[in-house]
C-alpha distance (Angstrom), angle and dihedral (degrees) to the residues before:
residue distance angle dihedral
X1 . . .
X2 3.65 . .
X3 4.07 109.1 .
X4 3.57 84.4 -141.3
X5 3.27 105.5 51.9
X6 3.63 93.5 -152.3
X7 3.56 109.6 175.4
X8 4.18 126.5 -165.4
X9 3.67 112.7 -143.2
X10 4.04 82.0 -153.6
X11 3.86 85.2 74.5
X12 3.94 97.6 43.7
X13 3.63 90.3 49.0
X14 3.90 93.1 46.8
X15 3.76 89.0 44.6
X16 3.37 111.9 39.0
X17 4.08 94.2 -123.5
X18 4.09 129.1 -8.6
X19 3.46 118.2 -143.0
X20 3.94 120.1 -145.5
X21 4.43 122.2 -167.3
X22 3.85 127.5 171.6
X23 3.44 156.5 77.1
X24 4.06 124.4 -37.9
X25 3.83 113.7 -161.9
X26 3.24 116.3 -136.3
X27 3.81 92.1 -120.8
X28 3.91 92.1 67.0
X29 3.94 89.9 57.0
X30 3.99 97.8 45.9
X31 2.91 138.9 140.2
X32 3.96 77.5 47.9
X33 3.44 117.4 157.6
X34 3.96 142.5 -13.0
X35 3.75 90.9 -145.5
X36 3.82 103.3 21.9
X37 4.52 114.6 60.4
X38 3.69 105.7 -175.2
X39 3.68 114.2 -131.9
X40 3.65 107.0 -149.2
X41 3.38 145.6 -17.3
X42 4.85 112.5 -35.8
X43 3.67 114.9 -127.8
X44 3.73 116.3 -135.7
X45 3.63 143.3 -153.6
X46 3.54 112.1 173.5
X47 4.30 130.6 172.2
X48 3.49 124.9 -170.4
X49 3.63 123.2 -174.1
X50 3.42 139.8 163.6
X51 4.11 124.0 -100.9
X52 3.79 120.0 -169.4
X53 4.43 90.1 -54.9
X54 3.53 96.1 -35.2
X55 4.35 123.5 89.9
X56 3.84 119.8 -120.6
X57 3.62 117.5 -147.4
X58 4.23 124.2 -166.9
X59 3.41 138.0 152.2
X60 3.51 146.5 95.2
X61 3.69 144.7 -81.9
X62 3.67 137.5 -169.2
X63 3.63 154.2 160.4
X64 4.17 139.0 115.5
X65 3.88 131.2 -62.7
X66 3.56 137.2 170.0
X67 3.82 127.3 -114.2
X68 3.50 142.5 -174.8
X69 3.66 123.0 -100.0
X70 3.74 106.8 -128.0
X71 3.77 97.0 -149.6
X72 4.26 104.6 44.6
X73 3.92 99.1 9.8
X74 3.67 91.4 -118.5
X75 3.84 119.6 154.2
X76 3.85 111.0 -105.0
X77 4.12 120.4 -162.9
X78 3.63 111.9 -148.7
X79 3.78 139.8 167.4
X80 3.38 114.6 -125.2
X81 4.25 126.9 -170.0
X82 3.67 120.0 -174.2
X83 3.65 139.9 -166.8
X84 4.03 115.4 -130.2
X85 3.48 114.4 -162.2
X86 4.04 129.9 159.1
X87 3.52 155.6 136.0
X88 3.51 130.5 -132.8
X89 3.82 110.9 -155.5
X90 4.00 113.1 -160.8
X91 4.18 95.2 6.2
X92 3.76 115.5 -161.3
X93 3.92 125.9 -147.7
X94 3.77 91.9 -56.4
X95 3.45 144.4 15.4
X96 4.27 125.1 -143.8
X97 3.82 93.4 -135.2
X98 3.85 76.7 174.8
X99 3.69 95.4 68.2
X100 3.30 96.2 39.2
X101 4.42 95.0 61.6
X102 4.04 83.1 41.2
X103 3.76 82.1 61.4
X104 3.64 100.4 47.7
X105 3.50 92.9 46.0
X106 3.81 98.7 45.6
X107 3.80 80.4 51.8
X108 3.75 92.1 49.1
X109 4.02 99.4 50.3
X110 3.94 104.9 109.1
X111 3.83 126.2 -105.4
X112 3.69 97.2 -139.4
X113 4.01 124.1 30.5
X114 3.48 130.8 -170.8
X115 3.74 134.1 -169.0
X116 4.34 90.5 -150.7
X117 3.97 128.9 -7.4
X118 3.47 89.5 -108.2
X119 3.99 103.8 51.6
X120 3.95 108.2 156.2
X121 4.03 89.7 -163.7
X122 3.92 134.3 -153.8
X123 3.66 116.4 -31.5
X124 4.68 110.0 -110.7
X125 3.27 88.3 -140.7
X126 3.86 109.9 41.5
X127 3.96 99.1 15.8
X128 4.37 78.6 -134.8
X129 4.37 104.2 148.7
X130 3.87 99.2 -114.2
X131 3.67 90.9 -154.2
X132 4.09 87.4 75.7
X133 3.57 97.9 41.7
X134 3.56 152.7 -20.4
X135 4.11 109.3 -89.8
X136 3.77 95.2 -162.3
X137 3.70 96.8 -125.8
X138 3.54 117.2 150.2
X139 4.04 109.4 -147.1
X140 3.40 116.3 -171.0
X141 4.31 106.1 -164.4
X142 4.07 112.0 -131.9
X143 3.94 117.7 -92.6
X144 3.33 111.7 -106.2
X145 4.05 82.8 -152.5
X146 3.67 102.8 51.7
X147 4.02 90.4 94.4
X148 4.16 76.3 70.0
X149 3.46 96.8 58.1
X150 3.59 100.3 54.4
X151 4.17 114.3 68.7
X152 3.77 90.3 13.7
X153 4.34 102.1 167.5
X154 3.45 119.2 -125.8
X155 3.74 120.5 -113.5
């Protein structure tokens, strides 16, 4: 597969639709994601076809990455599959299929990972991961009444 997946409208229009499968390195996708690190190399099924002067693209594309658990800030492996679908109204020459599964999958990386459903996180106090063990610290949550307390008139 091309790791550009550079795609001439010439051919979709001649053909009718194009259809594009392989392997994307990692490399071609970087820098990917703040939040997301790709683990190996994304599978890709792509179609692009041609709709009344514009270019249709579908497909799919898959693989594993590594995320962040939002709770203890341990690295999570996932696998991920995504849906690609999009229309290009008024396509030039060429078309950067590349950029457009880097979108979809930047768009697909979850807001909030965790490493198990019941993740106890780091400790406030101590920063100790209370998955592992119990730090000992005593945290007592703010009063949402102690504004009351303070200024109280005199009767």
């Amino acid at each position: 597969m091309d790791p550009t997946l550079r795609i001439e409208v010439s051919q979709v229009k001649e053909k009718g639709q194009l259809d594009l499968k392989g392997l994307l390195a990692t490399e071609a996708l970087d820098p990917f994601s703040a939040e997301a690190r790709l683990l190996g190399p994304v599978a890709v099924e792509l179609r692009a076809f041609w709709q009344e002067g514009n270019v249709g693209l579908e497909g799919r594309a898959g693989g594993d990455w590594e995320l962040q658990c939002c709770r203890c800030l341990k690295k999570v492996p996932a696998r991920f599959g995504v849906a690609l679908d999009a229309l290009i109204e008024e396509p030039g020459t060429v078309i950067e299929g590349l950029e457009e599964v880097r979108q979809t999958l930047l768009l697909a990386v979850p807001t909030q990972t965790y490493c198990r459903p019941d993740c106890r996180g780091l400790c406030p106090s101590c920063g100790a991961d209370r998955n592992e063990k119990d730090c000992g610290c005593v945290i007592t949550p703010p009063s949402r009444f102690k504004i009351t307390k303070r200024g109280k008139p005199d009767a």
